[in-house]
The first five atom37 places (N, CA, C, CB, O) and aatype in JSON, in Angstrom:
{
  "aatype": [20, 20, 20, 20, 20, 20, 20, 20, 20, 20, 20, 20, 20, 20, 20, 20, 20, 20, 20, 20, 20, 20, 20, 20, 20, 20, 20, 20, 20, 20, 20, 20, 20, 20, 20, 20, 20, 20, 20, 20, 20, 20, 20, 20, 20, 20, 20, 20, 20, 20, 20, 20, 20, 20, 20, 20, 20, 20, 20, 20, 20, 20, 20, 20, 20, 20, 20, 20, 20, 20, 20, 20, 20, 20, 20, 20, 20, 20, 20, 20, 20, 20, 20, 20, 20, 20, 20, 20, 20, 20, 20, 20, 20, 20, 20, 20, 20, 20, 20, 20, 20, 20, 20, 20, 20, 20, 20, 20, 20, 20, 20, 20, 20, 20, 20, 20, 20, 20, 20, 20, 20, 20, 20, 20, 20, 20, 20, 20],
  "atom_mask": [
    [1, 1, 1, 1, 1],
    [1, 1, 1, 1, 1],
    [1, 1, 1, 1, 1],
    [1, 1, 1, 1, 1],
    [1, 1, 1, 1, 1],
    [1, 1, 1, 1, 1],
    [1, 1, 1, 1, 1],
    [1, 1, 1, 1, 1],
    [1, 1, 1, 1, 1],
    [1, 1, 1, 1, 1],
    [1, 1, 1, 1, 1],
    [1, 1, 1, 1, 1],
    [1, 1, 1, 1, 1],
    [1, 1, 1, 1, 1],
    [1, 1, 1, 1, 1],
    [1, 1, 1, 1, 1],
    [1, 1, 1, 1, 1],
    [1, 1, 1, 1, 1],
    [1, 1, 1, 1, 1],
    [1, 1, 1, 1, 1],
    [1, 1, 1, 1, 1],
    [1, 1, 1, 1, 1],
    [1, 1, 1, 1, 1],
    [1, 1, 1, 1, 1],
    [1, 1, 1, 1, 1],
    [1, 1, 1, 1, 1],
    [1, 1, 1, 1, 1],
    [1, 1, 1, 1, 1],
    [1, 1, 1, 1, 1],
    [1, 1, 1, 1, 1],
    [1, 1, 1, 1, 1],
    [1, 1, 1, 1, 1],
    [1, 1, 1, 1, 1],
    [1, 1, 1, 1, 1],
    [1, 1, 1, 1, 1],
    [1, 1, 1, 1, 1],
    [1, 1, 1, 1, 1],
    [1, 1, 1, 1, 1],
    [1, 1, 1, 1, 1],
    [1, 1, 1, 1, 1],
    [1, 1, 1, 1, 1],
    [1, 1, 1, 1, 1],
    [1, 1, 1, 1, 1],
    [1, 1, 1, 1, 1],
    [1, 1, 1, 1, 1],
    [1, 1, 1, 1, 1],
    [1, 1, 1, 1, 1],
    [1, 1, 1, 1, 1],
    [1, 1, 1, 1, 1],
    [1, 1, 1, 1, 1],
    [1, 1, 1, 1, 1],
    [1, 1, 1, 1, 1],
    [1, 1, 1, 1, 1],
    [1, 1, 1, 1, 1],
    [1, 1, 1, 1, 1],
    [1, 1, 1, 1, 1],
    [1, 1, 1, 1, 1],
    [1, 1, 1, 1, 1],
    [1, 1, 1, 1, 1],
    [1, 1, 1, 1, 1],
    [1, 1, 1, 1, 1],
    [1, 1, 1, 1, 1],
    [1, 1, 1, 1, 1],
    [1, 1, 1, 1, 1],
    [1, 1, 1, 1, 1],
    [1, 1, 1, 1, 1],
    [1, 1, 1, 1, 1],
    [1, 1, 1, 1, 1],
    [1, 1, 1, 1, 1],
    [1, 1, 1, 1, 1],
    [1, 1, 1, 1, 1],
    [1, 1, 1, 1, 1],
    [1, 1, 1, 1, 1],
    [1, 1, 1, 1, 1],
    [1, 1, 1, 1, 1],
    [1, 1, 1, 1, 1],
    [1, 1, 1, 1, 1],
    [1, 1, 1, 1, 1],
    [1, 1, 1, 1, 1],
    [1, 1, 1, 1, 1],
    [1, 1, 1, 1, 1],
    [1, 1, 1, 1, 1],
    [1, 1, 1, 1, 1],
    [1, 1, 1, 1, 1],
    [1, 1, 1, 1, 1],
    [1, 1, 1, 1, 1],
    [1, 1, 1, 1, 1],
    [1, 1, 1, 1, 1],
    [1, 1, 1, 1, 1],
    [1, 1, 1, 1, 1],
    [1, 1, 1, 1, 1],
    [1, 1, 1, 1, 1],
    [1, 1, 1, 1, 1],
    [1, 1, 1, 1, 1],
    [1, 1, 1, 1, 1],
    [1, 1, 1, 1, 1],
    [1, 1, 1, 1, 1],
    [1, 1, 1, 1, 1],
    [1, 1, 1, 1, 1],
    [1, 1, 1, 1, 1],
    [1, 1, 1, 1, 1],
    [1, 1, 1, 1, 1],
    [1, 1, 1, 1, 1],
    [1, 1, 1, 1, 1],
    [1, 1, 1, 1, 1],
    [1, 1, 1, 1, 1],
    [1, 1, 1, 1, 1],
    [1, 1, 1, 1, 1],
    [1, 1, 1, 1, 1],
    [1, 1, 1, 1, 1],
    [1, 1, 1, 1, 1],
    [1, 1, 1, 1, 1],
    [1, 1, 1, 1, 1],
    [1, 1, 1, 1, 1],
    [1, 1, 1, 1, 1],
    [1, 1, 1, 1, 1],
    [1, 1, 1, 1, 1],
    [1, 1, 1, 1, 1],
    [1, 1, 1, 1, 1],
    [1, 1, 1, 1, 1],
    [1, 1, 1, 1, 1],
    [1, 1, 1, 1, 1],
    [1, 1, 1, 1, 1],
    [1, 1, 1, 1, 1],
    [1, 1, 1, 1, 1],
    [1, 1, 1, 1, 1],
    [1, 1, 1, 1, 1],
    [1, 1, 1, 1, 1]
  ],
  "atom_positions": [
    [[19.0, 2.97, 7.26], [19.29, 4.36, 7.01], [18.05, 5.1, 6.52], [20.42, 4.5, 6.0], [17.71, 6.02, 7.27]],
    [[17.43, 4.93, 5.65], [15.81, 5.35, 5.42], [16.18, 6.01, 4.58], [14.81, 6.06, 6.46], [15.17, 6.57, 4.16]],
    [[17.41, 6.48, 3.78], [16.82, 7.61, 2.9], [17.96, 7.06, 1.57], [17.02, 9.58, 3.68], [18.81, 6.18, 1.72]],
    [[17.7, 7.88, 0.22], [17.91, 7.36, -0.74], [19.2, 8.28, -1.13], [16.69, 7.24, -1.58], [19.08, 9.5, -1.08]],
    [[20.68, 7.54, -1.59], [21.59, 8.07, -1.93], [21.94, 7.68, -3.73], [22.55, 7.72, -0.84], [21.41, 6.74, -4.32]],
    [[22.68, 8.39, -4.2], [23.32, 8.7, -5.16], [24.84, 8.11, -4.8], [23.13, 10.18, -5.4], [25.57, 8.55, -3.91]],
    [[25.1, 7.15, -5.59], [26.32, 6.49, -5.02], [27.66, 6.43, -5.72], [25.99, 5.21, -4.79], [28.11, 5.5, -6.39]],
    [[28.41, 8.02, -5.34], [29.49, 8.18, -6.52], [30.31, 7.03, -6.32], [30.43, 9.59, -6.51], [30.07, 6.11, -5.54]],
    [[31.57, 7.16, -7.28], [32.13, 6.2, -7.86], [33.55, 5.68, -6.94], [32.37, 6.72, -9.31], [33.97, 4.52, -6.84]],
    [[33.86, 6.35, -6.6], [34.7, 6.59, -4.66], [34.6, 5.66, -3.23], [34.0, 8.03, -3.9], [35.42, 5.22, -2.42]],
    [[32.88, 5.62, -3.42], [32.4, 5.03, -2.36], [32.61, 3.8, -2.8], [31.12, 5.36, -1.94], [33.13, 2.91, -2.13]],
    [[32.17, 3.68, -4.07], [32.13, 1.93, -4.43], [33.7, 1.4, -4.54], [31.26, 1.56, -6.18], [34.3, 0.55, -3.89]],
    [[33.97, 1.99, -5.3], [35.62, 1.61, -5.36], [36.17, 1.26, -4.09], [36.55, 2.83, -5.85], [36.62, 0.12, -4.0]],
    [[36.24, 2.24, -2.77], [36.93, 2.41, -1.06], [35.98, 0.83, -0.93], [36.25, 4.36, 0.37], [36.59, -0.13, -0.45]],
    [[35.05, 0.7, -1.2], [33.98, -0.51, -0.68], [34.52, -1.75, -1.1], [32.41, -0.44, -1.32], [34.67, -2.68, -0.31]],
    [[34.87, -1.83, -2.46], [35.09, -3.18, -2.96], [36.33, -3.51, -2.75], [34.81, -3.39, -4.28], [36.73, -4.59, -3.18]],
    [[37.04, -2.77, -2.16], [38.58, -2.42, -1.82], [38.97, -2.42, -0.56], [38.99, -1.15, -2.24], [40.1, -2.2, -0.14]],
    [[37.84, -2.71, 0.16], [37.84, -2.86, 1.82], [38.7, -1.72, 2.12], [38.51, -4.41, 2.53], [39.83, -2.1, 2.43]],
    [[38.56, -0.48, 2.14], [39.24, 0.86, 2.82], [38.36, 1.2, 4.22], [39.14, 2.35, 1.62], [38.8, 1.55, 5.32]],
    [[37.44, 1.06, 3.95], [36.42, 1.56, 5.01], [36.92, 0.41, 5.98], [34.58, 1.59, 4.56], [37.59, -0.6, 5.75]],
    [[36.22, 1.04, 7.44], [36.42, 0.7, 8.74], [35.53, -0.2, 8.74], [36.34, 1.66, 9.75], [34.79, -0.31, 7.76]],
    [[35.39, -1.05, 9.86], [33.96, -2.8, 9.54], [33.12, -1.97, 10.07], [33.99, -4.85, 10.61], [32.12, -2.21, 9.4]],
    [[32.7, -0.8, 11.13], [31.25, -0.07, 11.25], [31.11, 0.46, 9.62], [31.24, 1.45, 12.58], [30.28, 0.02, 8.83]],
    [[32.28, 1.64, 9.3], [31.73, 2.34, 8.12], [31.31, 1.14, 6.83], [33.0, 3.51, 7.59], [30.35, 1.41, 6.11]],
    [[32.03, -0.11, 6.61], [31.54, -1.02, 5.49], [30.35, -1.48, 6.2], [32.59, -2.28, 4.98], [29.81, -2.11, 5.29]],
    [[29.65, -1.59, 7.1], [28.44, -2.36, 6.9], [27.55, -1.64, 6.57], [27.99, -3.05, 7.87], [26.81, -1.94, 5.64]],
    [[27.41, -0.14, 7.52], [27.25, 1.18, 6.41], [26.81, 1.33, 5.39], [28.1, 1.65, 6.0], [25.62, 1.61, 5.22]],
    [[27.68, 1.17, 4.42], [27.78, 1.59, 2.94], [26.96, 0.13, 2.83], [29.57, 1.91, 2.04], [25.89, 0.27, 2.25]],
    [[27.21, -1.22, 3.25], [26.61, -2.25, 2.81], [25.83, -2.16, 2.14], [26.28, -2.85, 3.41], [25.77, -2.3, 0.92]],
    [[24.75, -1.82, 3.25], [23.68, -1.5, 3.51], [22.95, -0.63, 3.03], [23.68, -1.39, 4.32], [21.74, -0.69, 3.22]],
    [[23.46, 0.3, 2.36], [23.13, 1.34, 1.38], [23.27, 0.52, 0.02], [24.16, 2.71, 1.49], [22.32, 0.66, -0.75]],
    [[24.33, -0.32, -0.38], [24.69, -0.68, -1.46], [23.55, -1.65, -2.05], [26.0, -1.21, -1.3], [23.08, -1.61, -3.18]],
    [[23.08, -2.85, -0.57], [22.49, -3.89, -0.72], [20.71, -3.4, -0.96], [22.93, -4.82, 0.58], [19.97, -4.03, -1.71]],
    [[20.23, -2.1, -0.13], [19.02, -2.1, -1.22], [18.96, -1.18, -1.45], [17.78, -2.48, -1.07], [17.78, -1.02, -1.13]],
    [[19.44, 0.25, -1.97], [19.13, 0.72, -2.73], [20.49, 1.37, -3.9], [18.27, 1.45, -2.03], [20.61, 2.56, -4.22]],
    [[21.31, 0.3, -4.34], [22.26, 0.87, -5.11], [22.17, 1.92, -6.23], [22.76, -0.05, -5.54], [22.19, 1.38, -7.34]],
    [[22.09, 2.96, -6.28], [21.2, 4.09, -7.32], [22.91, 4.66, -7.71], [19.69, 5.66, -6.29], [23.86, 4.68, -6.93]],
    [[22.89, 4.96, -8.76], [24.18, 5.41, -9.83], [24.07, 6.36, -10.77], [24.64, 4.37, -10.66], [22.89, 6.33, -11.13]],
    [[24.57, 7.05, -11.28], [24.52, 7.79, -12.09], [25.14, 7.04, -13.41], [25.07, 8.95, -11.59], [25.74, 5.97, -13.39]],
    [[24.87, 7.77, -14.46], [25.44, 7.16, -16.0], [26.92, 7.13, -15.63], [25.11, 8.27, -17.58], [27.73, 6.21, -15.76]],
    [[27.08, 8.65, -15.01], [29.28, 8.95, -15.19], [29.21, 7.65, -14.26], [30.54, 11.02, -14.14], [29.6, 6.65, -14.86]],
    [[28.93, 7.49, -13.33], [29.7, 6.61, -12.32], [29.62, 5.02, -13.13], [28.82, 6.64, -10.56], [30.55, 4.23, -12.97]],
    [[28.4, 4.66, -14.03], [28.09, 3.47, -14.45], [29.38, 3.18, -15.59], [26.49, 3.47, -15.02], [29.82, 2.06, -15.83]],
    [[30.04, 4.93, -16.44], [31.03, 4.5, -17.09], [32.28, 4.81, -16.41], [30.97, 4.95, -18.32], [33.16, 4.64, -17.25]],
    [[32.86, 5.22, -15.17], [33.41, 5.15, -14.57], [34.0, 3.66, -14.1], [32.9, 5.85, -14.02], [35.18, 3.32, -14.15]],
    [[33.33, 3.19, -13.83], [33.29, 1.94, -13.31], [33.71, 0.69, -14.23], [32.0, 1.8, -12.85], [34.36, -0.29, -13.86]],
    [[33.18, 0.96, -15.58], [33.04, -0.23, -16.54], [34.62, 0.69, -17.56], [30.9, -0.44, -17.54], [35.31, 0.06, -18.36]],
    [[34.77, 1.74, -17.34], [35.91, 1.92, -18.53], [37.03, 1.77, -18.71], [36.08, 2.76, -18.89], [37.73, 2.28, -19.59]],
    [[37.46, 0.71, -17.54], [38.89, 0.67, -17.46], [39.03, -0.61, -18.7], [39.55, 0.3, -15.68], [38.12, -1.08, -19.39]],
    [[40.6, -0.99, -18.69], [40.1, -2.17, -19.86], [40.35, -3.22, -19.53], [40.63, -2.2, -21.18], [40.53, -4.22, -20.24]],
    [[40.42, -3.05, -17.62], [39.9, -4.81, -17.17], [38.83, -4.5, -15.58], [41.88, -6.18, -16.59], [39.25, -4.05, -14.51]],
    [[37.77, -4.82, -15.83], [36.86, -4.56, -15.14], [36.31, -5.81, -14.11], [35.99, -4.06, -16.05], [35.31, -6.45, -14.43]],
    [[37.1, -6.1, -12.78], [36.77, -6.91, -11.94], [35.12, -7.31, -11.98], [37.26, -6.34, -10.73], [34.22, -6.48, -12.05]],
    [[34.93, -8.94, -11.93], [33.53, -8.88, -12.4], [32.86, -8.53, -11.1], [32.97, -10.28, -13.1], [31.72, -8.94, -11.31]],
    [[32.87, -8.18, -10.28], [32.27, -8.17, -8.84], [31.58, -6.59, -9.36], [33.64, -8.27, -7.2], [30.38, -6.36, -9.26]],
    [[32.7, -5.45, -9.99], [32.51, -4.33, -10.95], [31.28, -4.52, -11.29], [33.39, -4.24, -12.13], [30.27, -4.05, -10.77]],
    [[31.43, -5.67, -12.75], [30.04, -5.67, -13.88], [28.88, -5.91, -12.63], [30.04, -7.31, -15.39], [28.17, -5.04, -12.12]],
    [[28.91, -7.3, -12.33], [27.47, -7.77, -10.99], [27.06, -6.71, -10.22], [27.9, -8.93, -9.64], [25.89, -6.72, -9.84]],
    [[27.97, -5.56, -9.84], [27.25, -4.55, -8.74], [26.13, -3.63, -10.27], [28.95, -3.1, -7.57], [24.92, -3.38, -10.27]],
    [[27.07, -3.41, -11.25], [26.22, -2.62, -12.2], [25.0, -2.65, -12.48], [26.55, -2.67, -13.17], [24.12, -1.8, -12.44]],
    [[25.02, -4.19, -12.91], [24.33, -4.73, -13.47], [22.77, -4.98, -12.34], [25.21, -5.87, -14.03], [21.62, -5.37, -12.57]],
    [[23.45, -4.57, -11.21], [22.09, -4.6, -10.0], [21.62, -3.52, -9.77], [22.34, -5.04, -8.57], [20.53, -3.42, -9.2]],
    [[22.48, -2.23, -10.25], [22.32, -1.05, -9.84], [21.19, -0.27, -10.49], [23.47, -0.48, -9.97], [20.94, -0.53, -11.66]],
    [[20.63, 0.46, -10.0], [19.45, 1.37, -10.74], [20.09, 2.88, -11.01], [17.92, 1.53, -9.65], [20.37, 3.85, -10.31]],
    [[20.19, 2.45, -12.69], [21.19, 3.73, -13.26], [20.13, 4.65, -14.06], [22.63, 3.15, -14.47], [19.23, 4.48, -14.88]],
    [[20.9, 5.97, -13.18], [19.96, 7.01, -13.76], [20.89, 7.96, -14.34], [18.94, 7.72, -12.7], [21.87, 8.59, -13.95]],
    [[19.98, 7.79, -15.79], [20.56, 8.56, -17.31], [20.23, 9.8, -17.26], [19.95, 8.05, -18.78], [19.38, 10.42, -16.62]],
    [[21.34, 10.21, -18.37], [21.4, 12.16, -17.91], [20.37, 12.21, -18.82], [23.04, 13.49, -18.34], [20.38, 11.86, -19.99]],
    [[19.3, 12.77, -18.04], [17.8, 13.21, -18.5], [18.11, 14.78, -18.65], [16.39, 12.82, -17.22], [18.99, 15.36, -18.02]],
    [[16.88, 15.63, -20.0], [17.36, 16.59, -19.9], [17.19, 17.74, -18.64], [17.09, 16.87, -20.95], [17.66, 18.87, -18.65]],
    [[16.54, 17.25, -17.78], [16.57, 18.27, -16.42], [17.87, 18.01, -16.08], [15.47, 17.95, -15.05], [18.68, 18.9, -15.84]],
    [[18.1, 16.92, -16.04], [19.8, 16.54, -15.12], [20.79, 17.32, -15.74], [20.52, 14.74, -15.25], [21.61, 18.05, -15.19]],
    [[20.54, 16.99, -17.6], [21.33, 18.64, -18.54], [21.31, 19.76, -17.95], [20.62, 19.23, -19.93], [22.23, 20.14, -17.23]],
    [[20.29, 20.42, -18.18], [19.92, 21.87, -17.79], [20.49, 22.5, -16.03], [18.05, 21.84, -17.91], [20.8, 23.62, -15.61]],
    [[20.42, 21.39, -15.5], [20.64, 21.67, -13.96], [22.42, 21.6, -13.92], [19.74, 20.27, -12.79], [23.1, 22.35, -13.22]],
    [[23.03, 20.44, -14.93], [24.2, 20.6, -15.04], [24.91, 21.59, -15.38], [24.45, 19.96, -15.52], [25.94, 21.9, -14.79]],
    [[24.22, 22.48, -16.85], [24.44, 23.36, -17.31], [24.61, 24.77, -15.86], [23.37, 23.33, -18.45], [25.59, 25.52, -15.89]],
    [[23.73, 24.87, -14.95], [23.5, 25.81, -14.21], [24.72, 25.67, -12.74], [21.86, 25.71, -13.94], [25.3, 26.51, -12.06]],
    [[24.68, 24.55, -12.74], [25.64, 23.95, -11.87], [27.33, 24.52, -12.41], [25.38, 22.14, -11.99], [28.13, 24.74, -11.5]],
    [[27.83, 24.74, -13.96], [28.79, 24.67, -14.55], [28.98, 25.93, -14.73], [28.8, 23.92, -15.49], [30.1, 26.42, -14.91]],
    [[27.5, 26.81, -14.69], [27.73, 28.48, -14.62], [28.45, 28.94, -13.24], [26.16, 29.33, -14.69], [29.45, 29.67, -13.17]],
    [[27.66, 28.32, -12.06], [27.75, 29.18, -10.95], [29.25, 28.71, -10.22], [26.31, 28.98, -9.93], [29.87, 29.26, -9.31]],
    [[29.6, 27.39, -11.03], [30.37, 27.07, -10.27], [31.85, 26.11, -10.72], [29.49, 26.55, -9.44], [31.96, 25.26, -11.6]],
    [[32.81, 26.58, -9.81], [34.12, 25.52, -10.64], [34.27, 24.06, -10.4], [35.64, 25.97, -10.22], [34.91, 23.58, -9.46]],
    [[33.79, 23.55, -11.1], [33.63, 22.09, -10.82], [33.91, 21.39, -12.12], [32.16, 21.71, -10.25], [33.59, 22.01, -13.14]],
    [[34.46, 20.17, -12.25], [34.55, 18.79, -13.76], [32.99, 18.61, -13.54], [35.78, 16.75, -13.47], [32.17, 18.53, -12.63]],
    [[33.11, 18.57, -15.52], [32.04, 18.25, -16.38], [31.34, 16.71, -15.33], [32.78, 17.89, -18.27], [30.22, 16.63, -14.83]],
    [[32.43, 15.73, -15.28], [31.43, 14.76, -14.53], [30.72, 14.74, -13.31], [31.93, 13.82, -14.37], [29.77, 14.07, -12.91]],
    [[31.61, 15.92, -12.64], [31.13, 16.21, -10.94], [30.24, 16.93, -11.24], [32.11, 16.94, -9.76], [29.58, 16.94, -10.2]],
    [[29.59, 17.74, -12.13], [28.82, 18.43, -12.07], [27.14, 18.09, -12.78], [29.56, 19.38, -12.47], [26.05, 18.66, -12.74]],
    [[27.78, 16.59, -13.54], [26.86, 15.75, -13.63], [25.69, 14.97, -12.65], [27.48, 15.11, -14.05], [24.49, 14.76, -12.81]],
    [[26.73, 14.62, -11.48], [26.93, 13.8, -10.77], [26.13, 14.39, -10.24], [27.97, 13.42, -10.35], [25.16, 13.64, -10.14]],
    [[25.8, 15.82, -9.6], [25.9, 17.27, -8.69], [24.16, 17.04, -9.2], [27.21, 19.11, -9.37], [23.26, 16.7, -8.43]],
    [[24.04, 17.28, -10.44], [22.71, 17.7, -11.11], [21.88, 16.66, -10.97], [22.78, 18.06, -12.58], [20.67, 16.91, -10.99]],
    [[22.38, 15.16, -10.78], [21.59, 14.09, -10.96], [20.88, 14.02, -9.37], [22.53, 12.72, -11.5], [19.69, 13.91, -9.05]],
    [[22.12, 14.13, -8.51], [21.06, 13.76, -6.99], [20.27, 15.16, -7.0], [22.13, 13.52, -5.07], [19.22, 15.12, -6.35]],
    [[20.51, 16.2, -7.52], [19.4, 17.09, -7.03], [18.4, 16.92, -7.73], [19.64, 18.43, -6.99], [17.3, 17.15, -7.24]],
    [[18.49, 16.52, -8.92], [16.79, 15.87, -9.91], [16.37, 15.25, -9.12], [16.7, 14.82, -11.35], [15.46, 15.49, -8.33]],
    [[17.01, 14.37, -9.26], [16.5, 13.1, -8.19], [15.85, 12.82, -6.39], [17.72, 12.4, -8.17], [15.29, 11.94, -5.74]],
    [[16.4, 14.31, -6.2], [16.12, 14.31, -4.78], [16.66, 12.92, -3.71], [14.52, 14.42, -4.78], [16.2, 12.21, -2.82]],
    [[17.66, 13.08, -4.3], [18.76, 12.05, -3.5], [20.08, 12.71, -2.49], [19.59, 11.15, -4.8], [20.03, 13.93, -2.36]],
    [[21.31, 11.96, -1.72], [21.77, 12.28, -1.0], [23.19, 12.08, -1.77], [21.32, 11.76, 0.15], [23.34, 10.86, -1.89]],
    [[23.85, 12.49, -2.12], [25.02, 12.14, -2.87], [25.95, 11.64, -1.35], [25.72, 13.66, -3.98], [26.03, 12.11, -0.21]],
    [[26.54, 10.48, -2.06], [26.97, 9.32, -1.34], [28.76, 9.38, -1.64], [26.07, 7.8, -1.99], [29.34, 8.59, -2.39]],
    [[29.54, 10.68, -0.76], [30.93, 10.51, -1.89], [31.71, 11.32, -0.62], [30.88, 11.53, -3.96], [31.39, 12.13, 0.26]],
    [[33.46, 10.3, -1.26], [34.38, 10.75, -0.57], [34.87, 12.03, -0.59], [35.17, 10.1, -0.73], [35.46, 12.52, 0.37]],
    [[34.6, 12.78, -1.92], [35.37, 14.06, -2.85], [34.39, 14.84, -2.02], [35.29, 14.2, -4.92], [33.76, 15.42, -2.9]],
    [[33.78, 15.28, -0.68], [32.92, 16.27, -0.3], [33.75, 17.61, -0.81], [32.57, 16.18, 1.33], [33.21, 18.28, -1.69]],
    [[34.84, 17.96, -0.37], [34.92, 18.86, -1.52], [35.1, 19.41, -2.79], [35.16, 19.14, -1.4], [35.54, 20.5, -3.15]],
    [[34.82, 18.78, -3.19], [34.63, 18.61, -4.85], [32.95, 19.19, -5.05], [34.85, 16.61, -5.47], [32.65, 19.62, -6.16]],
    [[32.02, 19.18, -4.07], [30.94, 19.57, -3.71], [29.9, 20.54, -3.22], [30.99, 19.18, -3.39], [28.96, 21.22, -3.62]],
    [[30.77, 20.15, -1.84], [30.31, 21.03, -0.62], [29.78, 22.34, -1.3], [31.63, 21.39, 0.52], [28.67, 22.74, -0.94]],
    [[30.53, 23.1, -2.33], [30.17, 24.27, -2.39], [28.65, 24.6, -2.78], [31.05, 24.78, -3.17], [28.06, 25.58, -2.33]],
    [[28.07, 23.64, -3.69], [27.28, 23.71, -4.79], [25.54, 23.47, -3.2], [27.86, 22.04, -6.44], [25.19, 22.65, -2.36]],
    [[25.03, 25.03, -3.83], [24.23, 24.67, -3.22], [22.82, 23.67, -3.35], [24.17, 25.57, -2.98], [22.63, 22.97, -4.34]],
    [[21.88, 23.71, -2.22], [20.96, 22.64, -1.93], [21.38, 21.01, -2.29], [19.72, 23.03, -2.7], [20.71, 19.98, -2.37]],
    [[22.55, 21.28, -2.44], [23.03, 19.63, -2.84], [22.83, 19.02, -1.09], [25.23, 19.46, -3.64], [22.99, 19.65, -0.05]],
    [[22.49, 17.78, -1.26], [22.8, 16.9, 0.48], [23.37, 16.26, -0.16], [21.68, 16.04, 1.63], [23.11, 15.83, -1.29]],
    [[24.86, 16.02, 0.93], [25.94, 15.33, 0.55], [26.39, 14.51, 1.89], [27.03, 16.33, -0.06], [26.32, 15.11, 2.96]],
    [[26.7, 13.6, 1.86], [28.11, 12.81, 3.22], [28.61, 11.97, 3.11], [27.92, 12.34, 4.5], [28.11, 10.87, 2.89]],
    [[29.84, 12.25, 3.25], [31.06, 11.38, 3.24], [31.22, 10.18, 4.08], [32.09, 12.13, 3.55], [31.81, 10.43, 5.14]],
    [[30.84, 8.82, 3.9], [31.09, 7.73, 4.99], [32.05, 7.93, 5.52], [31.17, 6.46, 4.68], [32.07, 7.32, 6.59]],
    [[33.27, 8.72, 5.28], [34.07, 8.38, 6.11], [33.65, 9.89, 7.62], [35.79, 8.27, 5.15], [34.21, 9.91, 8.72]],
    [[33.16, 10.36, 7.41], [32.6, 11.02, 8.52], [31.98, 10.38, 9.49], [31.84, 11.82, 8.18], [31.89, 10.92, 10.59]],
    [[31.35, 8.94, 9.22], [30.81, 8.53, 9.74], [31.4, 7.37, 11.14], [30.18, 8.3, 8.77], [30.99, 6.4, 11.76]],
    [[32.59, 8.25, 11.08], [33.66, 7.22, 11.62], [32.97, 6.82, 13.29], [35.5, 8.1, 11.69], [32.79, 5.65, 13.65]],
    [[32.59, 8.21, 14.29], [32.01, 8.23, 15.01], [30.96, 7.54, 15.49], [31.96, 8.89, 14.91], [30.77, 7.18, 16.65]],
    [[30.11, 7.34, 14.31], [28.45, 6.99, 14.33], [28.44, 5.55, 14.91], [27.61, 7.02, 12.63], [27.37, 4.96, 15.07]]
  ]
}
């Protein structure tokens, strides 16, 4: 795939849950297997239930988690002015655009609106 995603908490879940189609899971694999990149919400997303499949902890624990830095604040903050979105989606929102990443998520509209965000839904990818 060549380019670097932001991997909300949706994708991983549909993934470890075999929802996806066997093109769309090798897909996401493949995204998952080298460059798994996360946000903090999604890292406590993931770990806060109060039984956490260990396959859960092992993906975490491989993942390269990126903490709400204060640009990722400030951009959140601006994100929360212009627009109606949850405190975590708008986290989420602020982190791939610091980051200059591709947000990797089923909720496209939960999104779509917020501009210069790049966003896509694997399951769009049904075609590909």
């Amino acid at each position: 795939m060549g380019q670097n995603y932001l991997i909300d908490t949706n994708v991983i879940i549909d993934f470890s849950q075999q929802r996806f189609t066997p093109n769309i899971a090798r897909q996401v694999a493949e995204i998952l297997d080298n460059t798994p990149i996360i946000s903090a919400i999604t890292q406590i997303e993931l770990l806060g239930f109060s039984i956490v499949p260990q396959q859960m902890k092992d993906f975490v624990d491989v993942a390269d988690i990126l903490n709400i830095s204060q640009s990722v604040i400030f951009k959140t903050i601006e994100i929360r002015r212009s627009y109606k979105i949850k405190l975590p989606d708008a986290i989420i929102a602020a982190t791939a655009l610091e980051n200059n990443l591709i947000l990797l998520t089923r909720n496209s509209s939960d999104f779509k609106k917020i501009s210069n965000l790049k966003l896509e839904n694997p399951y769009d990818w049904q075609n590909e």
